[in-house]
NUBAPA-160711 format. One record per residue (C-alpha): z negated, x negated, y; chain; residue number from 1. Coordinates in pm, whole numbers, m for minus. Layout:
<recs>
Z|X|Y|A|NUM
...
</recs>
This chain:
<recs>
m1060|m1235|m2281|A|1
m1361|m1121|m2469|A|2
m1388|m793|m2656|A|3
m1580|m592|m2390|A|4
m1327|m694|m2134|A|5
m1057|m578|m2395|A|6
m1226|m248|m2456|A|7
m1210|m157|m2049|A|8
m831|m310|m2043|A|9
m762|m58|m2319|A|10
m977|211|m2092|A|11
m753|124|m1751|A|12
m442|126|m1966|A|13
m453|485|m2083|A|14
m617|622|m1768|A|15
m306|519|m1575|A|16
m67|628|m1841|A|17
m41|1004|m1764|A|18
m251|1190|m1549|A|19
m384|1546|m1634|A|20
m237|1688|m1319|A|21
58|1534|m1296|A|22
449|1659|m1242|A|23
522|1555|m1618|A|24
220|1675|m1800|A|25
249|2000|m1650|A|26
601|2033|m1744|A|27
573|1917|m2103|A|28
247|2151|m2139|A|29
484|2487|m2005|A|30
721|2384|m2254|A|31
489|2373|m2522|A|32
347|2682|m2436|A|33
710|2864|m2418|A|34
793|2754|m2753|A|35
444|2843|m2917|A|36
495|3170|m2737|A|37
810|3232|m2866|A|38
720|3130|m3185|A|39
432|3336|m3245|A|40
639|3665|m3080|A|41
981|3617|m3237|A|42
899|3444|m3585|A|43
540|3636|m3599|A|44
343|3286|m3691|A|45
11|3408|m3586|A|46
m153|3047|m3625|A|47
8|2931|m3331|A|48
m227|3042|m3040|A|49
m506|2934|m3268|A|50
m332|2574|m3290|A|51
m235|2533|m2907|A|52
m641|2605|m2823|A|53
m741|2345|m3037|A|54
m505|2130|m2927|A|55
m499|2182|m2575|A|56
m921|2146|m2636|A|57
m881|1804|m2765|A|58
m650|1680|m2496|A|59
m870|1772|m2207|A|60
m1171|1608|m2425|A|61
m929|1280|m2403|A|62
m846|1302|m2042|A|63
m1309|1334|m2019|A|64
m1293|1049|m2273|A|65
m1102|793|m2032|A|66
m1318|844|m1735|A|67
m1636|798|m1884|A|68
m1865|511|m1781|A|69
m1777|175|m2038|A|70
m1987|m73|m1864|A|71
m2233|m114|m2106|A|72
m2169|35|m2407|A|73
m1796|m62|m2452|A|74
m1819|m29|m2830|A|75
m1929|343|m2826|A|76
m1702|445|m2570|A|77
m1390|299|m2723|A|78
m1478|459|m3108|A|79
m1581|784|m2929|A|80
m1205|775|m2714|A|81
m1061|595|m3060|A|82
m1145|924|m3280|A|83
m1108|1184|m3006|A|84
m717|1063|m2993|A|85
m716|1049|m3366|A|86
m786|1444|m3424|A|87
m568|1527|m3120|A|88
m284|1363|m3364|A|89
m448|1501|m3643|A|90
m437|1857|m3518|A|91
m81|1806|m3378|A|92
48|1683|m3710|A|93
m138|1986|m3875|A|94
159|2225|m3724|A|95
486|2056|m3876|A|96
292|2035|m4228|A|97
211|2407|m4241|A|98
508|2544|m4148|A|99
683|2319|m4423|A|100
530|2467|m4662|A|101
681|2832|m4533|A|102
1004|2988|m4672|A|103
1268|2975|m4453|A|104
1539|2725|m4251|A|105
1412|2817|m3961|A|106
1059|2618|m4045|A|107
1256|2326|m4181|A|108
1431|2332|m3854|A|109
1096|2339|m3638|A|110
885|2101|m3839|A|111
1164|1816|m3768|A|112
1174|1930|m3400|A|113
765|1872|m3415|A|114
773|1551|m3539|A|115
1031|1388|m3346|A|116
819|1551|m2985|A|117
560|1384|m3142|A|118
733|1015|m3169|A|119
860|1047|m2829|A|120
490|1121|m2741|A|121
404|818|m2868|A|122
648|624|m2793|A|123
632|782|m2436|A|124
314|764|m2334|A|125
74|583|m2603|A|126
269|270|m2657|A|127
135|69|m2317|A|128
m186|32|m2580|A|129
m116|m55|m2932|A|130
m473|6|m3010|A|131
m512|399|m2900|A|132
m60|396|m3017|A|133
m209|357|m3375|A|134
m422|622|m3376|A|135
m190|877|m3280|A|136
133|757|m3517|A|137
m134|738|m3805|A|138
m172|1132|m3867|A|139
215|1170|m3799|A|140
318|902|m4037|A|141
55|1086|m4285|A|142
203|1402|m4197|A|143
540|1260|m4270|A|144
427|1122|m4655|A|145
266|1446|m4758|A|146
586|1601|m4624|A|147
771|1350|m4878|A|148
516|1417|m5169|A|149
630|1772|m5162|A|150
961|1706|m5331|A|151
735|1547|m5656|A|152
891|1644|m5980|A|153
707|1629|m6355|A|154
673|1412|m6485|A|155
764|1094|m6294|A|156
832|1255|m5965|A|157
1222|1233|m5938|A|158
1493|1054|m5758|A|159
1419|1321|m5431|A|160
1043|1215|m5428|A|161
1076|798|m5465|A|162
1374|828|m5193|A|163
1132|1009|m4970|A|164
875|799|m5034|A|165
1065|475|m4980|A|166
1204|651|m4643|A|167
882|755|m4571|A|168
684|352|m4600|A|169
1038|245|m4425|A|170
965|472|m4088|A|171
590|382|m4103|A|172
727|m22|m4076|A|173
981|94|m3816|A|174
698|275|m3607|A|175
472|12|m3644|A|176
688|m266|m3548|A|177
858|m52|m3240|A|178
466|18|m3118|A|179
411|m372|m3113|A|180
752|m405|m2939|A|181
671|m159|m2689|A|182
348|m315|m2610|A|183
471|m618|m2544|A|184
662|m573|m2325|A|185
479|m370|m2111|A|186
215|m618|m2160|A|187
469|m902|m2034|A|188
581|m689|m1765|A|189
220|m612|m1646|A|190
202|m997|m1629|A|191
511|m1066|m1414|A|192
406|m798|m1157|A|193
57|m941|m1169|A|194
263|m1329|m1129|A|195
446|m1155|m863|A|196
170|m982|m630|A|197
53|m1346|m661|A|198
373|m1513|m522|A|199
339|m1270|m231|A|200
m26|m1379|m124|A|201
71|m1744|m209|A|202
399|m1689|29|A|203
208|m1476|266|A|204
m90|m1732|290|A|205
182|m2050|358|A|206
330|m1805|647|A|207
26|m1740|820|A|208
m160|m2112|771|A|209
223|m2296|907|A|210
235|m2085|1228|A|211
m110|m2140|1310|A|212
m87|m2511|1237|A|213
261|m2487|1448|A|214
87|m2363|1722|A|215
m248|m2575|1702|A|216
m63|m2865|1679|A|217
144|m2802|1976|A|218
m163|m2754|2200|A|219
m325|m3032|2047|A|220
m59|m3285|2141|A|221
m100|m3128|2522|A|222
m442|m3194|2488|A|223
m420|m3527|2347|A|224
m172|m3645|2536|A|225
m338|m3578|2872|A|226
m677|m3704|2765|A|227
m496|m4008|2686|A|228
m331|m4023|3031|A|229
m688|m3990|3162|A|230
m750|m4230|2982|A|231
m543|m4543|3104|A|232
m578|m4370|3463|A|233
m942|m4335|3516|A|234
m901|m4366|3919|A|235
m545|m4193|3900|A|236
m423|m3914|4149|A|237
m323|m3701|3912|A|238
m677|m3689|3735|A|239
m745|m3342|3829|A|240
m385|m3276|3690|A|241
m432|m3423|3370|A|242
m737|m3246|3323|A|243
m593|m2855|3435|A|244
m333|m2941|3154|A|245
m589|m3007|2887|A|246
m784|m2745|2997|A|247
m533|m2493|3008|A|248
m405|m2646|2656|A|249
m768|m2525|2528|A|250
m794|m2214|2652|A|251
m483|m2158|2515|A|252
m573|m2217|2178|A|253
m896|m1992|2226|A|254
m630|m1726|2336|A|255
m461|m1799|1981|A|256
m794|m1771|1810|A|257
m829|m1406|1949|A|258
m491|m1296|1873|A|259
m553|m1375|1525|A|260
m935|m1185|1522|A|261
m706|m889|1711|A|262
m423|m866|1452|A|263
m733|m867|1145|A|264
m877|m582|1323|A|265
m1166|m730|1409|A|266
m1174|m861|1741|A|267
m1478|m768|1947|A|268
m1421|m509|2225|A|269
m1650|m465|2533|A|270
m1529|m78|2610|A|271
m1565|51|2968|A|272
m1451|313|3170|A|273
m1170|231|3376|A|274
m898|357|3565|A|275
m529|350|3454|A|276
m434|307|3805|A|277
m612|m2|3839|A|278
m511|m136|3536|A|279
m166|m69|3624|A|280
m196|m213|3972|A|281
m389|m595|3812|A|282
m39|m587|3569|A|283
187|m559|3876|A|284
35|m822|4020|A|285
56|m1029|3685|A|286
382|m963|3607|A|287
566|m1034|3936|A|288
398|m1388|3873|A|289
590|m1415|3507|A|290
904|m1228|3543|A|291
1200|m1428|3736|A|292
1436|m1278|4049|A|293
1651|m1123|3818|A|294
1462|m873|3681|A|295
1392|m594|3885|A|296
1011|m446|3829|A|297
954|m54|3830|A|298
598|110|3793|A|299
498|468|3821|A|300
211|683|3676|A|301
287|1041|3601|A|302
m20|1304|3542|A|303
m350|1338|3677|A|304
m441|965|3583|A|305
m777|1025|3354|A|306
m1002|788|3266|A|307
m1028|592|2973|A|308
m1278|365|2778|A|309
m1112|24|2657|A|310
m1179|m330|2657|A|311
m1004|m414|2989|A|312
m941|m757|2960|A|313
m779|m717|2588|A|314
m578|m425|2751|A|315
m441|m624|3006|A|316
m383|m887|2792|A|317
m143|m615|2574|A|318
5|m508|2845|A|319
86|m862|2952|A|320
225|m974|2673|A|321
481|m626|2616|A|322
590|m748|2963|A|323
642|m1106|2844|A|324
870|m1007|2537|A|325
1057|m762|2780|A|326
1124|m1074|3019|A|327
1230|m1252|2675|A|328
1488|m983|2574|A|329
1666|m1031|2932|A|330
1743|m1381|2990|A|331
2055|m1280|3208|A|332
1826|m1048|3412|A|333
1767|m641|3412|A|334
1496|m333|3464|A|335
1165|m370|3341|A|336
1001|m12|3377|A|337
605|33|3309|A|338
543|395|3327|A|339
188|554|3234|A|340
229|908|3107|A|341
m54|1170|3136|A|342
m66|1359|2842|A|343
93|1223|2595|A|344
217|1350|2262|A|345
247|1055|1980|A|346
484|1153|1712|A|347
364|1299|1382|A|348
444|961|1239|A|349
196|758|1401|A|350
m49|994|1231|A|351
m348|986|1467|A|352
m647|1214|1518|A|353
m620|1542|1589|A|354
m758|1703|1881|A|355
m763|1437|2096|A|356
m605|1344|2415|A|357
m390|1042|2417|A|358
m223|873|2750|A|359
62|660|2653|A|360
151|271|2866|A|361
533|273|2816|A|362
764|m98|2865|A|363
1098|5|2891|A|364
1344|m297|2876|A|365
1725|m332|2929|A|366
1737|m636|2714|A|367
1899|m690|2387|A|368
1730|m475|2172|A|369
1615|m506|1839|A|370
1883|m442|1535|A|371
1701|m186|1271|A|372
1735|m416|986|A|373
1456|m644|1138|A|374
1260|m312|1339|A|375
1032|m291|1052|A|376
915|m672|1054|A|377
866|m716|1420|A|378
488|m604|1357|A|379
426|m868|1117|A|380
249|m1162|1232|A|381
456|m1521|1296|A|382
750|m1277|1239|A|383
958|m1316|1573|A|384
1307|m1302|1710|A|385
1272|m1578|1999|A|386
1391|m1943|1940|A|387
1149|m2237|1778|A|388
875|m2269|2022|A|389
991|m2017|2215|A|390
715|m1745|2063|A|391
430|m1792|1789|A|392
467|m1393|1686|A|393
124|m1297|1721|A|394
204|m1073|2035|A|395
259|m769|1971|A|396
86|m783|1638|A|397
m209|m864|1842|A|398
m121|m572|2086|A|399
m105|m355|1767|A|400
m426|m481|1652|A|401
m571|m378|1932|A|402
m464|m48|1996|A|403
m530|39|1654|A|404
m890|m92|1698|A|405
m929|142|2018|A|406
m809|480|1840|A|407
m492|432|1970|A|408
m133|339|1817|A|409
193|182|1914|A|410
527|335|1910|A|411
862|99|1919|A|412
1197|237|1963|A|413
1456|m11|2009|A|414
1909|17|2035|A|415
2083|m331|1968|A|416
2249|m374|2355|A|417
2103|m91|2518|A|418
1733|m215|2532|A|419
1321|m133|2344|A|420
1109|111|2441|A|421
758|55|2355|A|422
469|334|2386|A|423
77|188|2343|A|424
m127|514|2310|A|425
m512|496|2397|A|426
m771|777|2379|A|427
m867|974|2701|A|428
m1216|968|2791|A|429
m1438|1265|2896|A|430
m1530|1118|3236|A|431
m1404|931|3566|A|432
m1463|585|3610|A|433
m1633|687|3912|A|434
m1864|930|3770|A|435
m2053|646|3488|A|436
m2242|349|3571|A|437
m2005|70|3343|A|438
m2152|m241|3182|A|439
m2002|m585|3325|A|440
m1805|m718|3053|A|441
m1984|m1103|2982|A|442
m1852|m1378|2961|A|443
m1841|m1573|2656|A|444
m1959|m1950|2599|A|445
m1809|m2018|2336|A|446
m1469|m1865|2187|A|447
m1411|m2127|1914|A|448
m1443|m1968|1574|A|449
m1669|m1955|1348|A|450
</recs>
């Protein structure tokens, strides 16, 4: 690392190290300004609101310091914060020196209270940088030596005045070599957090690049496997079979493409007006095709059914798969309820936009439910509860994907044994479906990735 680069570490360092309006730097500047206070009322030492403006002047010229533009002129910026933080110390170790030098306990008393706030201070707060550490112990441990030189006796300064000294160099080496200490290990444990966030992407990045060559891989061997059959069976009867298999092997993967554009977010939408109603009557008609005998298939709409502008296809394709993982959770049969509820009121939680109008698509499931220890994953992608090959987990992060892209949110609300309840909110629109001319959604020609 070069000495520019060093300079801005230093910068970052003690901007992050205590903010100006934070819980702690408002408490510990109230309790300085009690104790001036009280000091200046009950002990009459009249240099004390004279000391806390000067002070208090220098800190906020530090806090200014730190946030100036280094970029550029690194070397200025770091002497300018460098001697700013040195005359903060300096004016801080001003107080326990004067007040030595008055008659009276009590100052004895106060001058060691002022020095040890001022090694926690460092020790505290300035210690993450050794550099800008330095140049607030280097006034205190000056402080503390002129403190020492005031026991000096004629002619060769007595046993009081070499003890204090020899205490005195002894705390300076003791300070110094706790400042190092302390920045190194927050330097080490900068490192391991930064070694850490690293072993998440790594870990995240094998999670995501194994389920998508799981899933690949599967449909390639369907593909493969049928072309091959085609193959050694030009003039076969089953040719048109072999090929519906491959073909439906593709599309499938250009399906898994999209889930993984819709879970980043940034999966193209062709919005049009449509009616709920006729979205939920193209689902009936799909899911009576998926879901076996045993499962017993309720929809109703409640509400004045509004209209509402969505990518139709991708909607249905939501839907479809919240109907899938319902069908999933009930292998020994059950109720599967679609209801579509006009208004709707997300919870505060979900955090959406205020002043708008949201209808909710609820899939209500008797199944097994999801236990809470794993409800907080189940929105992750590859992250899913079915058997190998039983589910890639890109549903219903895709279905989140998507409703997040529309304005919309999902809600999940699941009981181990009693069944999951899950809420896709969308955005009303102003108008009827009836009452707009709608653009044909087109087709695409080519749904390979770029």
């Amino acid at each position: 690392m070069d000495y520019a680069a060093r300079i801005r570490t230093v910068f970052e360092e003690a901007k992050h190290s205590e903010r100006v309006l934070s819980t702690e730097f408002l408490i510990r500047s109230v309790l300085v300004m009690v104790a001036g206070s009280c000091g200046w009322y009950f002990l009459d030492l009249t240099i004390l609101p004279i000391w806390l403006v000067c002070y208090y002047t220098f800190v906020f010229l530090e806090k200014s310091a730190l946030h100036m533009r280094v970029e550029g002129r690194e070397h200025k910026a770091f002497a300018l914060l460098w001697t700013v933080s040195f005359a903060q110390a300096s004016i801080y170790a001003f107080l326990p020196v004067h007040i030595w030098s008055l008659e009276g306990d009590v100052w004895k008393f106060g001058t060691g209270i002022l020095l040890v706030g001022a090694v926690l201070n460092i020790f505290l707060l300035r210690a993450r940088n050794w550099v800008l550490g330095a140049a607030y112990l280097t006034p205190i441990l000056v402080a503390v030596v002129w403190l020492a030189a005031s026991f000096f006796e004629a002619p060769y300064g007595g046993a009081a005045f070499w003890s204090a000294i020899v205490l005195s160099a002894c705390l300076a080496v003791y300070f110094g070599v706790c400042l190092f200490e302390a920045h190194r290990a927050n330097r080490e444990l900068k490192e391991t957090r930064e070694q850490f966030l690293q072993a998440q992407k790594v870990e995240a990045l094998g999670t995501l690049t194994s389920g998508v060559a799981h899933d690949f891989n599967n449909l390639l061997s369907v593909i493969q496997g049928n072309l091959e059959l085609l193959e050694s069976y030009p003039d076969d009867e089953d040719r048109d079979e072999f090929l519906t298999a491959a073909l439906t092997a593709a599309q499938r993967g250009a399906q898994l493409t999209r889930q993984l554009t819709s879970y980043g977010r940034k999966a193209e939408l062709w919005p049009r007006h449509v009616a709920p109603e006729d979205i939920l009557r193209t689902l009936e008609e799909m899911a009576r095709r998926v879901l076996p005998a045993n499962i017993v298939l309720s929809i109703r709409a409640t509400g004045s059914h509004p209209c509402i502008l969505t990518d139709e296809t991708l909607l249905q394709s939501a839907l479809l798969n919240l109907v899938i993982n319902a069908r999933d959770a009930m292998p020994d049969g059950g109720k599967l309820s679609i209801r579509l509820i006009d208004p709707a009121r997300p919870p505060a939680a979900l955090k959406l936009a205020d002043g708008v109008h949201y209808i909710a698509f609820e899939v209500t499931d008797t199944g097994q439910g999801i236990p809470a220890n794993i409800l907080p994953s189940i929105r992750d992608p590859f992250f899913t509860t079915k058997g190998v090959g039983k589910g890639s987990g890109l549903g219903l992060p895709m279905v989140c994907g998507f409703a997040v892209q529309s304005g919309g949110e999902v809600e999940i609300n699941s009981q181990p044994g009693r069944g999951t309840t899950v809420r896709l909110y969308l955005p009303r629109a102003e108008r009827r479906p009836d009452e707009v001319q709608t653009q044909a959604r087109p087709q695409p020609t080519n749904t390979s990735p770029n």
